[in-house]
N, C-alpha and C positions, 0 to 999 in steps of 0.2 A: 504493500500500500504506500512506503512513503517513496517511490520509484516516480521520474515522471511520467512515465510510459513507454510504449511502442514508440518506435519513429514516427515522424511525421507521414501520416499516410495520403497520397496521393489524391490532391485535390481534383472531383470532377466537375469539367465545367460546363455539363447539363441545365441550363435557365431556370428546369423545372420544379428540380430544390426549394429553389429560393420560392417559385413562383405559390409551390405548396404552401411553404416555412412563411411565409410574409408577415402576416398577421399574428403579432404572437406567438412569433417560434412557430405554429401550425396550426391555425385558425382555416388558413385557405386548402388545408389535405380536407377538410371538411365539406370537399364539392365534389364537382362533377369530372371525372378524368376525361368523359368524352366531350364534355364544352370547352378541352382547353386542347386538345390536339392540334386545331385548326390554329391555333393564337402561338407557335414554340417560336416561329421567325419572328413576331412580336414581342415575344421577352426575353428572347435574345439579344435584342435590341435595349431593352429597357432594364436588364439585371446587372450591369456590367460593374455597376457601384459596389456592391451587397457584396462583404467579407466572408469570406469561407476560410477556415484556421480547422486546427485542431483544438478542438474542444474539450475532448473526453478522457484524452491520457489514459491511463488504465482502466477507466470506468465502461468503455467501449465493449458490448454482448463477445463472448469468446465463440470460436466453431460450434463447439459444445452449446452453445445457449442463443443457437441459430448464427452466427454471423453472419452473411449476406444476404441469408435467405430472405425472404417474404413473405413465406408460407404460415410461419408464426405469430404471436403476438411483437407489435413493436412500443417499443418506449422512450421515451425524448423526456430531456430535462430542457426547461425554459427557466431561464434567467433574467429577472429585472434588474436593472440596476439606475440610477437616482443619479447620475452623474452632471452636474455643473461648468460649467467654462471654467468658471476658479476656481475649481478642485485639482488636485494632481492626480496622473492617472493611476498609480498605485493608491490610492485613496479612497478608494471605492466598499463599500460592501453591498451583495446583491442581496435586496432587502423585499425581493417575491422571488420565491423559489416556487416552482410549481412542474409537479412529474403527470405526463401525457404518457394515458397508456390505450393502446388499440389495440382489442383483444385476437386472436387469430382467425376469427368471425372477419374480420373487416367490415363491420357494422355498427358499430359503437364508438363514442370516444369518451373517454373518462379524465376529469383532470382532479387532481387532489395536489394541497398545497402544503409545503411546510412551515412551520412558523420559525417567523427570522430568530426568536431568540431560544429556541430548544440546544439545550446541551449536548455535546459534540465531541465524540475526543478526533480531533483534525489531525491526520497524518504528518509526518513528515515529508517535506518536497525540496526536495535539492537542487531545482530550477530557480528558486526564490529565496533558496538559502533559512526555508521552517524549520523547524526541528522537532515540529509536534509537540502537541498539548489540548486542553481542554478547554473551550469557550461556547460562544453562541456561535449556530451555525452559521449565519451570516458573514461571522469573520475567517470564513474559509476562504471567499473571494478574495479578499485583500490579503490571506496571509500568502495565499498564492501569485496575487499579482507584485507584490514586493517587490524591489530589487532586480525591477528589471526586465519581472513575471510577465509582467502584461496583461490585459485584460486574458487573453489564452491561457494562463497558468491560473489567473483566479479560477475559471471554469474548469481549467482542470482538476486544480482542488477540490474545488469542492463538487465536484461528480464524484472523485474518489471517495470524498468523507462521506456524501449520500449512499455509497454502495456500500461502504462500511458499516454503515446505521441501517440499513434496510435490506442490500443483499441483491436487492435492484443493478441491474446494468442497463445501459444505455446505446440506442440505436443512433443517435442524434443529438445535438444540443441546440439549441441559441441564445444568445444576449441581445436581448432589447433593453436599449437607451429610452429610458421613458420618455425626455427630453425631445428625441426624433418621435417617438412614438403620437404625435402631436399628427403631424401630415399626414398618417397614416390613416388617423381617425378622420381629419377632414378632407381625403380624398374618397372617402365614402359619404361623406356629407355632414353626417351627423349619425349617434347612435341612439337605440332607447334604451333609458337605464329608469330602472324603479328602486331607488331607493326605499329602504322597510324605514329608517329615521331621517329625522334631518339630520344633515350633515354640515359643521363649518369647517369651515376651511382655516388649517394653522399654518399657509405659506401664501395665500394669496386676496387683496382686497381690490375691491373699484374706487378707481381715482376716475370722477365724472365720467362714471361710467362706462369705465374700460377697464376689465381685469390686469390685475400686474401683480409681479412677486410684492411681497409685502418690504423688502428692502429696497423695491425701486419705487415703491408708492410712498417708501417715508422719505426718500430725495428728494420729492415732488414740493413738499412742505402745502399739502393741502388735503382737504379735510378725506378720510379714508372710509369705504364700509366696507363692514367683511361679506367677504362671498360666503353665500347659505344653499347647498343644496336641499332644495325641498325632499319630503318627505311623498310618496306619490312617484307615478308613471312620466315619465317624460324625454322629450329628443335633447339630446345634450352633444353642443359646439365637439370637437376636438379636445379644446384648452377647458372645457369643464368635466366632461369624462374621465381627462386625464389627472384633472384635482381630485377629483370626487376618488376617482382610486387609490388617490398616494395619501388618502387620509386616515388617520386610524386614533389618535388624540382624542377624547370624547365621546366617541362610541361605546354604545356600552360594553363591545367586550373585544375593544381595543383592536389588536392585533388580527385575532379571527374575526373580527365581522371584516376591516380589510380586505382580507384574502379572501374572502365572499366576494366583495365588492370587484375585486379584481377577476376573478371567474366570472363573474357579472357580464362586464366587459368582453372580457372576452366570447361568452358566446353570444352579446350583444352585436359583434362588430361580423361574428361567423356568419350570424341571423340575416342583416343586414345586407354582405357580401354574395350570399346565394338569393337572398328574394328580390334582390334590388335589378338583378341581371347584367350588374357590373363585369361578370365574368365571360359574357357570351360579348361586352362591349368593349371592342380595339383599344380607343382611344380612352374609354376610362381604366381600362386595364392597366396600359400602360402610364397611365397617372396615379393607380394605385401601384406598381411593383416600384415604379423611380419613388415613391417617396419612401419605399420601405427600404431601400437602397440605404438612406440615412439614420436609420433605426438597428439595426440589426447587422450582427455577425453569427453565422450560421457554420455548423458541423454535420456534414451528410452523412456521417457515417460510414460502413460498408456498404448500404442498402443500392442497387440497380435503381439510379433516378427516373429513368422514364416507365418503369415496372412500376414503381412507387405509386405514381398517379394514380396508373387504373384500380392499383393494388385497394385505392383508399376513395375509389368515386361509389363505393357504396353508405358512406359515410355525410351526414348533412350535420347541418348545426341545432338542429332537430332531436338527435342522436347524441349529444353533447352533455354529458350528465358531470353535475360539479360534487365532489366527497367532499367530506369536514376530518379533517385529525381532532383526534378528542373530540370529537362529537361536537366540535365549536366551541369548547370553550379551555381556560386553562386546564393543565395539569403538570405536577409540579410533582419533584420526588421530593426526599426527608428534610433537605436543604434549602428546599424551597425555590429551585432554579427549575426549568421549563422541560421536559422530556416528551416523549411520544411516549404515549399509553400504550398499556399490552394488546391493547384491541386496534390501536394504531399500527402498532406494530404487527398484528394480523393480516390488518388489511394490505400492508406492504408486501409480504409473503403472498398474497395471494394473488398483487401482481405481477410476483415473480412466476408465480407457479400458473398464472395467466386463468386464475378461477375468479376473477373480480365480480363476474354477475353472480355468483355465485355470494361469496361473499356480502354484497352487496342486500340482496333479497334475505337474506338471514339477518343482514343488522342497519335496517332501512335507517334508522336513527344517523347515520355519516353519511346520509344524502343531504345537499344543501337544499333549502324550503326556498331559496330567490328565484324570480323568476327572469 
């Protein structure tokens, strides 16, 4: 575990990756494989930005646990991370972690999230010069990117430290830049998000009526109100989708109602991307894959990119079912620092062992109630 991995394995440069992975690491594998055959000279064209790295260092599926194939269930770690202009790029910790599992069915997609600050014992990585110890998970990303690491060595880390705690390996990965994540939403126009509370906002207010970070609203020196997402059904801009997710301060249960919030999203923008007809449309296609272009750095895996497609056109965002670790809410060992429950830890197991609906129907309770 504390190895950086395999060599750098062989970037392929198939459009169609990216074209899946766009939204969320894989929001858009959530469509049609045969509405996008006719569009591959089109995002060919249009993918050229979108980073592909090695992501997964050792955390990568072995022969043994399918390696190329397709035949089985696949699994993708998506990674958010919060990053700033004036932050340094070893600075970072990814602060939404969230594991995509499609089970060998290819009819399903499951997303289950982990909470940034569960306990962790973080490997050693000798890319970044760690030496292993125990923290919240989230500082796997930066102990990884240290020194040097790079945003690739954070997601290396911390895939390892996830296969370590769960057992899980991975077909894939992405890093979404919440920050880009902005165009992505508003190249689909707007999404519908239902909020169960209102929500404020602890980074952003209206100066006459225009949102801004709350440290460029007090430059302003003029009077400020906070942004309030309501409570209720509604279409939300880009730049308020993308609040409403990164909020977690005041909620009542903090951290997981979040990462609700953020599944929210996410199969709010799926929903959107297939009923909207965005994908059968040239030109908005290619205004939704350039903007993801600035969002995202993606890892294909072993996985056959143009197999992949069709692999996963049985899959809508329809199909999109969002889990809860702990059942949604804290749980904490002796010490009182944050862990995954034995039932959490279940349910990871049995996405390894690729019985998740299974699991699921037994303990409907770790299904999320958001709509």
């Amino acid at each position: 575990m504390g190895q950086v991995g395999p060599a750098r394995r062989k970037r392929r440069k198939d459009p169609l990756w990216a074209k899946i992975t766009l939204a969320v690491g894989a929001v858009l594998m959530l469509t049609s494989g045969v509405a996008l055959a006719g569009t591959k000279a089109l995002v060919d064209q249009a993918t050229g930005s979108i980073e592909q790295r090695n992501l997964l260092g050792g955390a990568g599926k072995s022969e043994a646990e399918g390696g190329e194939s397709l035949e089985g269930p696949i699994d993708m770690l998506l990674l958010g991370v919060d990053a700033r202009e004036r932050w340094a790029a070893d600075d970072v910790r990814a602060d939404s972690i969230i594991v995509l599992h499609i089970p060998a069915s290819h009819d399903q997609a499951y997303l289950i999230s982990i909470p940034r600050d569960t306990e962790a014992h973080i490997p050693a990585f000798t890319k970044s010069g760690w030496t292993g110890g125990v923290d919240k998970i989230n500082a796997a990303f930066q102990a990884g990117a240290r020194n040097d690491g790079g945003w690739e060595g954070g997601a290396q880390l911390m895939a390892e430290t996830i296969k370590g705690m769960t057992g899980v390996s991975f077909d894939g990965a992405a890093i979404i830049n919440f920050g880009g994540f902005k165009n992505v939403i508003d190249a689909l126009g707007s999404v519908k998000i239902c909020p169960n509370q209102e929500v404020k906002s602890a980074h952003m207010s209206y100066v006459d009526g225009e949102p801004m970070w709350n440290a460029d609203a007090k430059k302003t020196g003029k009077a400020r109100t906070p942004v309030v997402h309501k409570k209720g059904c509604q279409e939300m801009e880009g730049w308020a989708a993308l609040d409403y997710s990164r909020q977690r301060y005041g909620l009542k249960k903090g951290d997981y109602d979040r990462q609700q919030n953020q599944q929210q999203l996410i199969k709010a923008m799926a929903r959107k991307a297939t009923d909207s007809g965005m994908l059968t449309n040239p030109a908005k296609l290619q205004e939704l894959v350039k903007a993801a272009g600035k969002a995202f750095i993606l890892d294909t895996g072993n996985a056959g990119l143009a197999d992949l497609v069709f692999t996963m056109r049985g899959v809508t965002g329809n199909e999109l079912t969002m889990l809860r670790t702990n059942g949604g809410d804290f749980h904490g060992n002796d010490a009182g620092r944050e862990t995954l429950s034995p039932l959490s830890l279940e349910m990871f197991q049995a996405v390894k062992n690729d019985q998740l609906a299974e699991f699921v129907y037994a303990n409907p309770g770790m299904i999320s109630t958001r709509k």
